[in-house]
N, C-alpha and C positions, 0 to 999 in steps of 0.2 A: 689337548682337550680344553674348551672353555668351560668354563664355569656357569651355571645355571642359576640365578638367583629371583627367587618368585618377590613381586612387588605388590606384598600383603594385598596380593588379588583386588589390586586395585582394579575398577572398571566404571570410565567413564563416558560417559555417552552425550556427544555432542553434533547435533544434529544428524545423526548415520555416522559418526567418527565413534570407531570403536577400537581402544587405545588395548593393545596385545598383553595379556596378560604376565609375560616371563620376557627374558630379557640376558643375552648373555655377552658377559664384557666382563673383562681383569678387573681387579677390585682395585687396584690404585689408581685410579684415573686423572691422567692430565691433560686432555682432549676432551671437547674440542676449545680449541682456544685461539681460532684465527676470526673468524666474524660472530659465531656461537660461541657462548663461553661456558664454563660449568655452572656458573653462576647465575648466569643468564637463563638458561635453559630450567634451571630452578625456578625463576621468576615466570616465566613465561607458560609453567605447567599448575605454576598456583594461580596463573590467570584465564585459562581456559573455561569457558564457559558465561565470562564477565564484561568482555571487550568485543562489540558487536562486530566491527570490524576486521581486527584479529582473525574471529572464529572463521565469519566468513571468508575472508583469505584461507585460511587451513585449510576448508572445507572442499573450494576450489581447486586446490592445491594435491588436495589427497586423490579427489576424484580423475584430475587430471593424469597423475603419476600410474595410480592404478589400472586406469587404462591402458596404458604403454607398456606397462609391467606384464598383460595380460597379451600382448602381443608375442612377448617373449626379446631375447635380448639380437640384435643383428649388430656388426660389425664388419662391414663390407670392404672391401678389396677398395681403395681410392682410386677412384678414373675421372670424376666428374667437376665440369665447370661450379659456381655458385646457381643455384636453382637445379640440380644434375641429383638424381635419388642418393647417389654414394654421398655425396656433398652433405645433402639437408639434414640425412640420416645420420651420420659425425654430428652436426650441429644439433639434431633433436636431443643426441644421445648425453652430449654436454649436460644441458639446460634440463634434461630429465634427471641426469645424476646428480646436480647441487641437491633442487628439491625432493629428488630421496632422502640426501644426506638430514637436510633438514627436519623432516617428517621422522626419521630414526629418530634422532635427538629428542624431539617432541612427544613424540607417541610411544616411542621407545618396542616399538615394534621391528620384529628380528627380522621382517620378511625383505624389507627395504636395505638395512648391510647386507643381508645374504645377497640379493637383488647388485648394488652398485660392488661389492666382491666379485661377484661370478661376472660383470664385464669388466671391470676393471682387469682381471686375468685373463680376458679375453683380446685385450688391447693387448698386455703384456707379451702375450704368446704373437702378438700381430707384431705389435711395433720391433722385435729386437732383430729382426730381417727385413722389414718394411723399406722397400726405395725411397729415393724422392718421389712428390708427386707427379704421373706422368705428362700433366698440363705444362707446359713452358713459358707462358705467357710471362709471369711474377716475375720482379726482380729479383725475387728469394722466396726459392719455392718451398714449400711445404712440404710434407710426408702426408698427413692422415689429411690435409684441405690445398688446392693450386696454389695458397699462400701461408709464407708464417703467418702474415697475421690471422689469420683463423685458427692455425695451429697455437699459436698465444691465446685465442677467444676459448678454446679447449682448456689449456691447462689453470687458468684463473677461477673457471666454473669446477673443473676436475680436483684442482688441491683442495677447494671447500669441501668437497663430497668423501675425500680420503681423510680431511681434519675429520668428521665427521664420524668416523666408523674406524679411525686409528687406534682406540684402544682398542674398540671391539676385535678387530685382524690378530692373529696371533703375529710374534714376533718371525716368523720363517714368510709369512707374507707378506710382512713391511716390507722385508732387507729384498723379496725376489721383486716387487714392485719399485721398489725405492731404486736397486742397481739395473733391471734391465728396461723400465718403463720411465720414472719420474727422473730422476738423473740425466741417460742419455736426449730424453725429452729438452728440456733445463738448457742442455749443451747445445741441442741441437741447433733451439730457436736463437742462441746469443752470440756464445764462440762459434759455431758453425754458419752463422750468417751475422756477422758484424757490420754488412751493408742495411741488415735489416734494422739491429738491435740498438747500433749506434748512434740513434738520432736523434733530433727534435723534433718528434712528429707523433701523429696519435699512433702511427703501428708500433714505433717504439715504445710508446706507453703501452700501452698491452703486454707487448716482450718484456719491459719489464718487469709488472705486474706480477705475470705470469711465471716468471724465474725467483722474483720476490717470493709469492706467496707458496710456490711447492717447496720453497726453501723455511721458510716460518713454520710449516706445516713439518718438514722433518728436520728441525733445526740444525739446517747447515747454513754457518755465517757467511760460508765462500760463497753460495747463490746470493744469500742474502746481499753482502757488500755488492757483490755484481749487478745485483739488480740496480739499486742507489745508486753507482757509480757509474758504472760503463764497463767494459771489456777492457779500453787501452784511450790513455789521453795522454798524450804527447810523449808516445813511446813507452809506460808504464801501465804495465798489466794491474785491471783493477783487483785482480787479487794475490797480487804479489805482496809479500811480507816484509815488514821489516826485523832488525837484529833483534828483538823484544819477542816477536812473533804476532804483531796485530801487523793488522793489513794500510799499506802504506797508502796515505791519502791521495787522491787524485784531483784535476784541475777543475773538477765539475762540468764539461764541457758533453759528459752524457752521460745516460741513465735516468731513474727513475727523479731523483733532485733535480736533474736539469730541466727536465718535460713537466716539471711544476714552476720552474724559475724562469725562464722563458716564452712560452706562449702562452703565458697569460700575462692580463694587465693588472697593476694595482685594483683598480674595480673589478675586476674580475670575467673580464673579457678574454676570449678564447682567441690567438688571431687565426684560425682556419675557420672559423667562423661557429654559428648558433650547430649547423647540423651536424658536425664534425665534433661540436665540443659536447653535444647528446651522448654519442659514439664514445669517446675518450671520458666522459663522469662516469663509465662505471669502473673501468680498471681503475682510475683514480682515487675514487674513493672506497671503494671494497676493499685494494692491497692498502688505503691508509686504512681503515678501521683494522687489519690483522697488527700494520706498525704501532698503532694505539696500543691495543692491547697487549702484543708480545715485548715492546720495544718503546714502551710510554716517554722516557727518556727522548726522542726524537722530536717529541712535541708536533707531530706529523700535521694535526690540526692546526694549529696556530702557524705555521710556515708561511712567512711571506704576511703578516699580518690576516689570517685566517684568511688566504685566499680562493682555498677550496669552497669553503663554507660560501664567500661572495662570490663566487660562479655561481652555484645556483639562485642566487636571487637574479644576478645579471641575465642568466639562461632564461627564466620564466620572463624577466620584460624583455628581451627578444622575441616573444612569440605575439599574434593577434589575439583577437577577442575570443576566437576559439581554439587558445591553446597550441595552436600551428606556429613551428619556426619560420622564420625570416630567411629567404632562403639563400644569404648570402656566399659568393662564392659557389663551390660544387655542394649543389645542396639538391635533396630530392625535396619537392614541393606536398604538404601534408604529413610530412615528420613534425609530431607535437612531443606536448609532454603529459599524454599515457603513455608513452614508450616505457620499457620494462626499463630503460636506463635514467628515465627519470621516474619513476617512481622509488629505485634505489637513490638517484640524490636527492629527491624530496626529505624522505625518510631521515636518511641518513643526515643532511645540512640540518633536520629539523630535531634533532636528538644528539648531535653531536657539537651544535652550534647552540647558539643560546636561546632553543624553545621557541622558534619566531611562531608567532600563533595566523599568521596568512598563509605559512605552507600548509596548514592543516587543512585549508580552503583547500587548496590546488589536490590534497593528499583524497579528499570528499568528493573532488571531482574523479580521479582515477581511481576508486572506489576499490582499493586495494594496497594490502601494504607487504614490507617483507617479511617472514616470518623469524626474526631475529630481535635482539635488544630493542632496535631503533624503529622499527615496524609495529612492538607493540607500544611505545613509546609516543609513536604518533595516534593510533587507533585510543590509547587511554585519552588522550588530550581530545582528539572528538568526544570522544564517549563521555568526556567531564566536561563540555563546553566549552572548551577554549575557543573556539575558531572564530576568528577574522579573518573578514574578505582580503586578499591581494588584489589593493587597488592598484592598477599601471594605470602610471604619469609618464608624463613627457622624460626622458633622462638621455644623458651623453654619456658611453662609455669608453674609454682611451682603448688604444692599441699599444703595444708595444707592453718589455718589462718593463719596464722604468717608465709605463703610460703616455711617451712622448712620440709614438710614431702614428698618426692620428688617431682617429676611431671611427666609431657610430652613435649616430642623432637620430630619435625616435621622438617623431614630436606628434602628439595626442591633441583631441579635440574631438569634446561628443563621439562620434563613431569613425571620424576620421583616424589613421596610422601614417605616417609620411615616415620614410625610413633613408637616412640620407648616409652615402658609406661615401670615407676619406682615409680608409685603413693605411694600413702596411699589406703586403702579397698576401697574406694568408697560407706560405710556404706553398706546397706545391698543389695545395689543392685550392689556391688563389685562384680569381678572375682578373681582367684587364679592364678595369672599368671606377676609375678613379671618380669621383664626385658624381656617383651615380644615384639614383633615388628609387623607391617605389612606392607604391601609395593604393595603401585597403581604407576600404570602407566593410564596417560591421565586416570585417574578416573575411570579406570576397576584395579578390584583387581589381583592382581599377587600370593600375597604370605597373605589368608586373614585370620579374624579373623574372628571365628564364627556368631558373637552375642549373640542373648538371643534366648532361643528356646522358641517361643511366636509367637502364629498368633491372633498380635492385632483386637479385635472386632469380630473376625469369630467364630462365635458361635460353628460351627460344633467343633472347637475346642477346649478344655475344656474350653467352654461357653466364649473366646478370653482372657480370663487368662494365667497365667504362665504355660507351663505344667511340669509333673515332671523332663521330661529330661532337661531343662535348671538348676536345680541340679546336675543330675545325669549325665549331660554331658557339657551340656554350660560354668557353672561354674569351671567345674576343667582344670586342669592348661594341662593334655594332649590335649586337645583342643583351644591350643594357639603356638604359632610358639617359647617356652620358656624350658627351663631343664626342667626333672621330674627327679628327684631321688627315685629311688626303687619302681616303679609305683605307689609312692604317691604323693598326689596333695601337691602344696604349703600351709603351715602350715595346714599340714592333712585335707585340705578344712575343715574348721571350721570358723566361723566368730567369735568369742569371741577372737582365734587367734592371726588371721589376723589382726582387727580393733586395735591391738597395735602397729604394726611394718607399717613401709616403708621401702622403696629401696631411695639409697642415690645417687645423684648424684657427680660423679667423675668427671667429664670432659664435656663441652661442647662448642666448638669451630667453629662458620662458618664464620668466619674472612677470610679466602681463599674459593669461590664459588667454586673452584676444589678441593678442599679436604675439605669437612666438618664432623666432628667428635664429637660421643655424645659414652660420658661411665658413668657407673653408677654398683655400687656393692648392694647387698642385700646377708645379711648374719644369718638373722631369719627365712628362709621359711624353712630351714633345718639344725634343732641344729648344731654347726660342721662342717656346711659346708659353706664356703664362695662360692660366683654368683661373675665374675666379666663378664660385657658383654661391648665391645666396637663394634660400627659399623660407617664404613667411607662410606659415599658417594662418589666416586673417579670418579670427571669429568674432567682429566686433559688431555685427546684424544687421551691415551694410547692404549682405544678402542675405536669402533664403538659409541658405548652410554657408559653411564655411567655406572657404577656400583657398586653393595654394596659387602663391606667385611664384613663379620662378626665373630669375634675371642670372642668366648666365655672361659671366664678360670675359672676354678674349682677346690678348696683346699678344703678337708676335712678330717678329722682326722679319719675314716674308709673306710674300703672297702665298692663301691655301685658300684648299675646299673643304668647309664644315660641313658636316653631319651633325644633326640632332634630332636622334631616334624618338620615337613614346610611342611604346610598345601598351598600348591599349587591348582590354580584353573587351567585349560586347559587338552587339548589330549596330553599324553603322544607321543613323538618321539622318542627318546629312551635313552637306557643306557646304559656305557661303562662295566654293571659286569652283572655277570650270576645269576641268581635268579630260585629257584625252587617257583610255585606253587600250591597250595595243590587242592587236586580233589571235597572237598569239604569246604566249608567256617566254621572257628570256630570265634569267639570272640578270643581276644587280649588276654584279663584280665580279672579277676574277680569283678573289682571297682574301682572307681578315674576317672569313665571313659573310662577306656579299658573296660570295660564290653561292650561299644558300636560300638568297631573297628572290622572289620570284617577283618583277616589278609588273604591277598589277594596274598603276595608274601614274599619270605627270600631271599635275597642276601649274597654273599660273594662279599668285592671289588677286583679282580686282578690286582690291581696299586694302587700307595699313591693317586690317586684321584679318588673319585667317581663321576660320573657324571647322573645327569637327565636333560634331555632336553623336553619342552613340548610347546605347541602352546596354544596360549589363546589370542580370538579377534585380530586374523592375527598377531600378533606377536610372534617372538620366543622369549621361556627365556632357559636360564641353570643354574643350582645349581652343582656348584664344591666344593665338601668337601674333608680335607683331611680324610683320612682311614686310622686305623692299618691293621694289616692279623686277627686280631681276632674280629674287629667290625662285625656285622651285620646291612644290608640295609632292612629294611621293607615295604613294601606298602601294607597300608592299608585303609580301604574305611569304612566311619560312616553307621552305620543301622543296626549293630546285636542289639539284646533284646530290639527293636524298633516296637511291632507289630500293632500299628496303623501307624505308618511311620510319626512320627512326625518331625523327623531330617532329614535333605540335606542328600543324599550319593555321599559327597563329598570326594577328596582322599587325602591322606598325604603320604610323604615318611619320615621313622623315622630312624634316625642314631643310634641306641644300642650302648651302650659299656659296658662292664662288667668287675666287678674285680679290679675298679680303686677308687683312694684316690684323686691324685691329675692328674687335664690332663684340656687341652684347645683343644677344636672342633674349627679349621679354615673351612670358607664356604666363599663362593662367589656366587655372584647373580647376572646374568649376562642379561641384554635383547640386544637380537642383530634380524636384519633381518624383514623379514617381508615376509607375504601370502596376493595374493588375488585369492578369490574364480573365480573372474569375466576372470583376464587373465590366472590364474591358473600358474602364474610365484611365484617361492619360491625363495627369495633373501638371502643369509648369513644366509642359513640356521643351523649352525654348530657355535661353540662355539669359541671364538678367545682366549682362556685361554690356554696355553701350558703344565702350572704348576704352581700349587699351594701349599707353602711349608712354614711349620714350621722351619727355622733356628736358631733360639734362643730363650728359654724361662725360665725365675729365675723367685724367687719370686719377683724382682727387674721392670725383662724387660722382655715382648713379644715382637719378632720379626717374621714377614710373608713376604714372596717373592710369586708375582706372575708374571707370565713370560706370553708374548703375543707371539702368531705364527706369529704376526708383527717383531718381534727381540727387541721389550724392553722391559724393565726389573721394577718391581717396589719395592720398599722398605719400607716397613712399621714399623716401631719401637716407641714403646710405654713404657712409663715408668707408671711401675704398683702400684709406691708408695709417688708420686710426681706429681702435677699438678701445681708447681712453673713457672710462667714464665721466669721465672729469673734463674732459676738453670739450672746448664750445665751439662750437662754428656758426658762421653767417656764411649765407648762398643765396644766390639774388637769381631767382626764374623767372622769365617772361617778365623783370621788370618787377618784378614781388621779392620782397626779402624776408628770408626763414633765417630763424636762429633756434637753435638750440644746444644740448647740454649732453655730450657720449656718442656711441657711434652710427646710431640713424635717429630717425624722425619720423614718424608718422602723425599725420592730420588728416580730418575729413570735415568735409563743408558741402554745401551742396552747388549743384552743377554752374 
């Protein structure tokens, strides 16, 4: 029998929240104490009524819960892909259990433990004869979802909800949940799939998490070391004992320590990229706030020089002006940060880190927080004024742990974004596409990057899984705005490859807000051939807006045929060269990806520049390249050997060259002008570019001229084997001698 204790009829009323009168839980309580604390939960009920934001979260929170509640409780027999009823219905059932747990805690209303009790032994009775799940696809399938890793996204939300209502359980309900549900659960997802659990990779964060945190929640250290450690590293079971009886240390090589010490950088860079590290900040930081609090001694925040904490700052300038990630690597395009997993690391980085008062900006934007320590923590700091905007600057973040396996350049200007990647793989959810770039304006894409070919949770599509063409097309490197040599992909699309080399960073400079400059070479994605790619940002009011140069140079010791893709969004306006064509549409290639271009047009250029001009969300852009007489101009459009039409038919124009060893592609990337629909006025609509020109190029020094139909003149000069501040060079052009001091130069004069 539990015990009934009335709480001096308390009754509070906060906007329709009407907090239960009676309340029944063991009188010695030491729950909850994984992300809610007892303490906490004290604070958080003398603040109700006071923290605008707070309430409103509650409020949302209750109304939400209650609904679902009124449904009543289902636990369906697993059969289904991701978007499949059995599927969602698991994962509703999660994410509705925490926020019960919560709402008990808070309101202290018995209906919500009785509520996460009665399915909790619903699952119980389910799981202790439960098959695998019947989907085969997974490397490591699941019981209650086709994968552990969903089985891991279950039990991280599920321990919260059991911390939550653990005292309240009598003890004959822990031990029947604890041995026939949470336990073999535990086991399932670690010792029973060590291909799943034993990695560096965000599904093993999860696995960990998830065996961490049901293990803090019934304090057992054997989960717990498990989770930290790994299963087995170099033959040694991570929970094997030594003669003392503690558990004998392991090489760090997996587990939850490791998936904090390796894919991320000093600055706080994720290497699978912005959308994956979305994904991976919440198990991160949820199981470290239980470490915190049960296990302070760990110093779980400070690890790595507070690197959790500097992921989320890095996470938010990875996204555009509206909040949307970068879609680097396998990325779904309009994953931002409202996502429910970052407004936990907002939260969280912003109350566990040192108060930075710009996440409260970002926190005002997603206009909700969690209903925990850290959630009201932030809602106080709005509600007292704290907040400053999160301004995004220009910043370089490294790759690799020890920050030397390249990174990512994000270089700002007014409403420009240029986003230049020279990672490492990104582990397996890497792309092939070294020294690639992309480029928003005001948060629409200009010049973009695929993503992942994945239509998360929609069943109709292979059951909301990966489908084959993010292989056969997402991933390789023609589907990225970067070289192809001989229409193969960067290190012959292979991951075994790839996952050894990075791209190195050469140069990066935004010391002058008018001329900011990121170089960087990669010279493994094709034996023999050296990448060197520099791109300037150039806001110095030569033109209308800004714009990018980009001089791509290439050395290698045979004859090949370059590609360089620029996958443009908008309606073509038009073009200075003549193009045939064809009467009916063929594929590009045979593989790497051309197998899925549909060549739509062949150009010849009639002038050293080509030009395309195209409109996109009322704005004009133009792409000026220089041209040989023997290049070819291509446009082409994604969707041949596409017959369920899984891929965008989106278009690209590709610059050919053929027959060459050594050669540098100048380009320019110009936005000028503007449309609107409404007056139907076209403003500058035409290109202010006059000429665009290779004047000098060694192995030493690339020089580029671009000339405006204003009458000035620009002068770009870069030194290709020196990024010394301090070194000075003289270079004699056309009989002109430059000097200067570091590793480029810029001047402008007029024409």
């Amino acid at each position: 029998m539990r015990t009934k204790i009335n709480l001096l009829g308390v009754l509070v009323m906060l906007g329709g929240i009407l907090l239960g009168p009676s309340l029944n839980r063991v009188s010695a309580q030491e729950h909850p104490n994984l992300v809610l604390t007892k303490a906490g939960v004290e604070r958080i009920r003398k603040e109700l009524g006071s923290v605008p934001l707070f309430d409103a979260s509650l409020k949302k929170i209750k109304v939400e819960v209650d609904a679902e509640m009124d449904l009543g409780i289902d636990t369906p027999i697993p059969k289904d892909y991701s978007g499949g009823y059995t599927h969602e219905q698991h994962k509703r059932n999660f994410l509705i259990l925490q926020k019960a747990g919560v709402l008990f805690q808070i309101l202290q209303d018995e209906k919500y433990a009785i509520y996460i009790r009665d399915m909790l032994l619903q699952y119980e009775a389910m799981y202790k004869d439960l098959p695998v799940h019947p989907k085969e696809r997974s490397y490591a399938r699941g019981k209650l979802f086709w994968q552990c890793l969903n089985d891991s996204n279950w039990l991280v939300y599920v321990s919260q909800a059991y911390d939550c209502i653990y005292d309240w359980l009598s003890k004959k309900e822990r031990n029947q949940l604890e041995k026939n549900l949470f336990r073999p659960f535990a086991d399932f997802i670690s010792i029973g799939n060590p291909q799943f659990f034993n990695r560096v990779h965000n599904h093993s964060t999860w696995g960990n998490a998830a065996v961490g945190m049901i293990g803090l929640v019934m304090g057992d250290e054997e989960l717990i070391h498990r989770a930290l450690y790994g299963i087995e590293n170099d033959g040694l079971d991570a929970n094997a004992k030594d003669n003392d009886g503690g558990f004998i240390k392991t090489d760090g090589k997996a587990g939850f320590l490791a998936n904090l010490e390796e894919p991320f950088s000093p600055d706080g860079y994720y290497t699978e990229g912005p959308y994956y590290q979305r994904y991976a900040m919440y198990p991160f930081l949820i199981f470290s706030v239980g470490l915190h609090n049960i296990k302070p001694e760990l110093g779980i925040f400070e690890h790595k020089d507070s690197v959790l904490i500097k992921s989320v700052d890095a996470l938010i300038n990875l996204s555009n002006v509206d909040g949307e990630f970068f879609p680097l690597n396998d990325a779904q395009k309009g994953m931002s940060y409202y996502s429910r997993e970052l407004v936990t690391a907002v939260d969280i980085a912003y109350h566990y880190g040192k108060k930075d008062p710009r996440l409260l900006s970002i926190a005002e934007k997603q206009d909700r927080v969690l209903l925990d320590d850290s959630g009201l923590s932030v809602a106080s700091g709005i509600r007292d004024g704290e907040v400053e905007p999160f301004e995004k600057h220009s910043i370089n973040l490294s790759d690799g742990r020890d920050g030397k396996q390249g990174g990512i350049s994000v270089l700002r200007k007014e409403d420009l974004e240029l986003v230049f990647k020279y990672t490492a793989q990104g582990l397996s959810h890497g792309h092939y596409d070294k020294l690639s770039f992309m480029l928003y304006d005001d948060g629409v894409d200009v010049l973009q990057d695929y993503g992942m070919a994945r239509f998360v949770n929609i069943e109709q599509k292979g059951g909301g899984n990966y489908l084959e063409e993010n292989t056969s097309w997402a991933k390789q490197t023609i589907a990225h705005n970067t070289l192809i040599q001989n229409e193969t992909s960067h290190f012959e699309g292979k991951y075994e490859i790839g996952s050894q080399h990075h791209s190195e960073l050469y140069l990066y400079d935004v010391s002058n807000d008018g001329l900011q400059v990121v170089s960087a070479k990669e010279s493994n994605a094709y034996p023999g051939t050296e990448m060197h790619r520099t791109l300037v940002l150039l806001g110095d009011g030569a033109f209308e807006q800004p714009i990018i140069l980009d001089v791509f140079k290439v050395d290698s010791k045979t004859l090949n045929q370059y590609d360089l893709p620029y996958h443009f969004l908008g309606q073509v306006m038009r073009v200075n060269f003549e193009y045939d064509s064809p009467s009916s549409l063929q594929p590009l290639g045979t593989d790497q990806g051309y197998q899925h271009l549909y060549l739509e047009g062949v150009g010849k250029p009639k002038t050293k520049n080509a030009q395309l001009s195209w409109l996109q969300n009322g704005k004009f852009y133009t792409l000026t390249t220089l041209t040989n007489s023997e290049d070819e101009l291509l446009f082409t459009r994604i969707g041949a050997n596409d017959p369920e039409f899984n891929l965008r038919r989106d278009a690209n124009l590709i610059l050919r060259r053929k027959n060459s060893k050594n050669t540098v592609f100048v380009s320019a990337v110009e936005p000028h002008g503007n449309y609107s629909p409404v007056s139907e006025f076209s403003v500058n609509s035409n290109s202010g570019i006059k000429e665009l020109g290779l004047v000098y190029d060694s192995k030493d020094y690339t020089a580029i001229v671009i000339k405006s139909l204003k009458g000035k003149q620009a002068l770009f000069i870069i030194s290709n084997n020196s990024t010394s501040k301090e070194k000075k060079h003289t270079l004699t052009i056309n009989k002109k001698d430059y000097q200067w001091t570091g590793p480029y130069h810029f001047i402008t004069t007029k024409n």
